[in-house]
C-alpha positions as CSV (number, residue, x, y, z in Angstrom):
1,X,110.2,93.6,140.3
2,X,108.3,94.0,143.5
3,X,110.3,94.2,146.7
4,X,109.0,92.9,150.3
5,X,107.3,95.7,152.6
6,X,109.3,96.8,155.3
7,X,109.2,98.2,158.4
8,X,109.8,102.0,158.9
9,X,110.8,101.8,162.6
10,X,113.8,99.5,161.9
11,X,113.9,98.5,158.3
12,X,113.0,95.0,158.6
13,X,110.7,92.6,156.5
14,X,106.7,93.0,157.6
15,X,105.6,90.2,158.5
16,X,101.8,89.3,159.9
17,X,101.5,85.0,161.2
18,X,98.6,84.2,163.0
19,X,97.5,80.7,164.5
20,X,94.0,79.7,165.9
21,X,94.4,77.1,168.9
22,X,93.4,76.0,171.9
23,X,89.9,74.8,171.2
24,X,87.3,75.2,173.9
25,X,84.0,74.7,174.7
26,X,81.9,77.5,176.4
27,X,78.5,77.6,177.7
28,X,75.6,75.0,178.2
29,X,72.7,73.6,175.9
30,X,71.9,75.4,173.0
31,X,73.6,78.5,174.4
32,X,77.1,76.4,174.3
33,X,79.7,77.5,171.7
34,X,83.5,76.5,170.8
35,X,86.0,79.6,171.1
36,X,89.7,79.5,169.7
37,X,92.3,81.1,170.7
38,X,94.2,83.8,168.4
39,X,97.5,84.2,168.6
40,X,99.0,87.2,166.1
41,X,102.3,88.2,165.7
42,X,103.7,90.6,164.1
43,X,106.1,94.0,163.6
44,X,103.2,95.9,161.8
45,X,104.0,99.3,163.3
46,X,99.6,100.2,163.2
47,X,99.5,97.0,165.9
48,X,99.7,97.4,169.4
49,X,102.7,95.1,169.8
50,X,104.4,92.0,168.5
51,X,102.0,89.6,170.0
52,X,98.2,89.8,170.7
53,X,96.2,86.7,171.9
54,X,92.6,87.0,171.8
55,X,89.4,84.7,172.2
56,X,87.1,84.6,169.5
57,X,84.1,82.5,168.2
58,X,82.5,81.3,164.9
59,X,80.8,84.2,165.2
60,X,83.6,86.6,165.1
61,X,85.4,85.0,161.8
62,X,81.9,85.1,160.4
63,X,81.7,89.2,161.1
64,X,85.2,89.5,159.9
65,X,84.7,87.3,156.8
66,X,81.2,89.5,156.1
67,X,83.5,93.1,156.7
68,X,85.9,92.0,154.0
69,X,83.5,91.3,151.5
70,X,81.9,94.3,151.7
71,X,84.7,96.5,151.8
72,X,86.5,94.8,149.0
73,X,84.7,94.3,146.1
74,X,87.0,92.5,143.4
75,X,88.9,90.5,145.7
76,X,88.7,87.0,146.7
77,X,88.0,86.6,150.5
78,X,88.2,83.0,151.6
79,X,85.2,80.6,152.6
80,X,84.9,79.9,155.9
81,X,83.9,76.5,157.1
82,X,80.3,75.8,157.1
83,X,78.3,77.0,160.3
84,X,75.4,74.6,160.5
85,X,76.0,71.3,161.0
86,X,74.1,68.0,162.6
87,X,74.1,69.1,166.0
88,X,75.0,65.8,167.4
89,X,78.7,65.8,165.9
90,X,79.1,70.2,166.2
91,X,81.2,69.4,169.7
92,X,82.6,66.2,168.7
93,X,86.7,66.0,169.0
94,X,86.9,65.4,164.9
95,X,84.7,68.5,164.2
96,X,85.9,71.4,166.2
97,X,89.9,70.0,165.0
98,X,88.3,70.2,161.2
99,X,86.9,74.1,162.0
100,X,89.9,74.8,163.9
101,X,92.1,74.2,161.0
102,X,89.9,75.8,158.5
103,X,89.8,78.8,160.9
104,X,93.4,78.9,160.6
105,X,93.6,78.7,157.2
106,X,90.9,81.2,156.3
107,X,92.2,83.7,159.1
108,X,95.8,83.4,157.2
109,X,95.2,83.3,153.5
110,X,93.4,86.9,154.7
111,X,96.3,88.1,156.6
112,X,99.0,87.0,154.1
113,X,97.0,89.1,150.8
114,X,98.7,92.3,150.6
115,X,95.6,94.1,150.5
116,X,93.3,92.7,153.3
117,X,96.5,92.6,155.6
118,X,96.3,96.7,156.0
119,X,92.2,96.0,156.3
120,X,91.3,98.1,160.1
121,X,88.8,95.0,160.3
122,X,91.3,92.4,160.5
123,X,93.3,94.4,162.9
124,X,90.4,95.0,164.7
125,X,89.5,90.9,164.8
126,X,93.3,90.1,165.5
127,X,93.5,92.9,168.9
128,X,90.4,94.1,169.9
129,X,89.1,92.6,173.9
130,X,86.1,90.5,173.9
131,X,83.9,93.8,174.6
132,X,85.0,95.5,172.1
133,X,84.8,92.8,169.3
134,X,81.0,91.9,170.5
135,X,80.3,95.4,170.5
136,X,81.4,95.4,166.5
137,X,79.6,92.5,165.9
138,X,76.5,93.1,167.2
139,X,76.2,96.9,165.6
140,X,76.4,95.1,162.1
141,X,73.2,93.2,162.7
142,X,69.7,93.7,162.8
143,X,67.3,93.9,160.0
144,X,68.4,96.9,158.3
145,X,71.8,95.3,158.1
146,X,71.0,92.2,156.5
147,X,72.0,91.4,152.8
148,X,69.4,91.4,150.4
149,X,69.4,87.9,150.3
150,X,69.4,87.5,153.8
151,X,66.1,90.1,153.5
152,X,64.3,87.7,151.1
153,X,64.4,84.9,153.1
154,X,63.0,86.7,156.4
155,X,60.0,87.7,154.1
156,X,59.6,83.9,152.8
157,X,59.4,83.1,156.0
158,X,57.2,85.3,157.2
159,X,54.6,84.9,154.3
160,X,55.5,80.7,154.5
161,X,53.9,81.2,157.9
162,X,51.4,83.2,157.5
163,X,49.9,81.4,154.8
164,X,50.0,78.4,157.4
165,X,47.5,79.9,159.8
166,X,45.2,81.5,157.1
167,X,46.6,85.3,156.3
168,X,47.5,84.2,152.7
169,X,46.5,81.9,150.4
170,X,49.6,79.9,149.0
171,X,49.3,79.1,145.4
């Protein structure tokens, strides 16, 4: 029999809900990109407080998503909705509601597994300013952080072009 986590302040049921909303457009050209709203709430006692909202883009899930998967090996981390997509229809109306929801879900199904909820990743994607979350992002890429996939690629492009102006011979 497994019993429901409580918490140690005041003896209720944990409880971790968190909703993506508020859709909205940012930026110009090919520099434009949707942000969402995250609202979290929550008695946690490791959170700052029963309710956080946050902004946070694609990009952001993506790191989170790309955290969780490295850190826990074994467990199912849910998809996220594809990133590329025909970039007439990636600000239409129908297309940011379709990520929005899927950004729900995914954010959801992670916070409700009673492993990933206690992940300092997803606390740190549910709290953290806009600084502080670029700041995580952007010291998880670069070349040397890249998955060996990711590597493989690079290098087929490099040697695909390359062999274009004459370096190599493609066979």
């Amino acid at each position: 029999m497994t019993t429901t986590p409580v918490n140690p302040n005041d003896g209720s049921p944990l409880f971790l809900s968190v909703s993506v909303t508020d859709p909205a457009k940012m930026g110009n050209g090919v520099q434009a990109y949707i942000s969402y709203k995250v609202i979290t709430k929550t008695n946690f006692p490791e959170y700052q407080g029963p309710e956080k909202i946050v902004i946070r883009r694609y990009s952001d899930f993506a790191w989170l998503y790309d955290r969780l998967f490295e850190k826990y090996k074994g467990i199912f981390i849910p998809p996220l909705p594809e990133k590329n997509t025909v970039e007439k229809f990636r600000f239409s109306a129908e297309f940011i509601e379709m990520r929005r929801q899927a950004l729900d879900t995914f954010v959801n199904r992670v916070a409700s597994h009673h492993q990933l909820q206690q992940s300092d990743d997803l606390r740190i994607f549910l709290e953290a300013d806009e600084q502080t979350m670029e700041r995580a992002r952007s010291q998880d890429t670069g070349i040397f952080k890249k998955k060996p996939s990711d590597l493989m690629q690079i290098f087929r492009v490099k040697y695909t072009s390359l062999g274009k102006i004459g370096v190599f011979e493609l066979t």
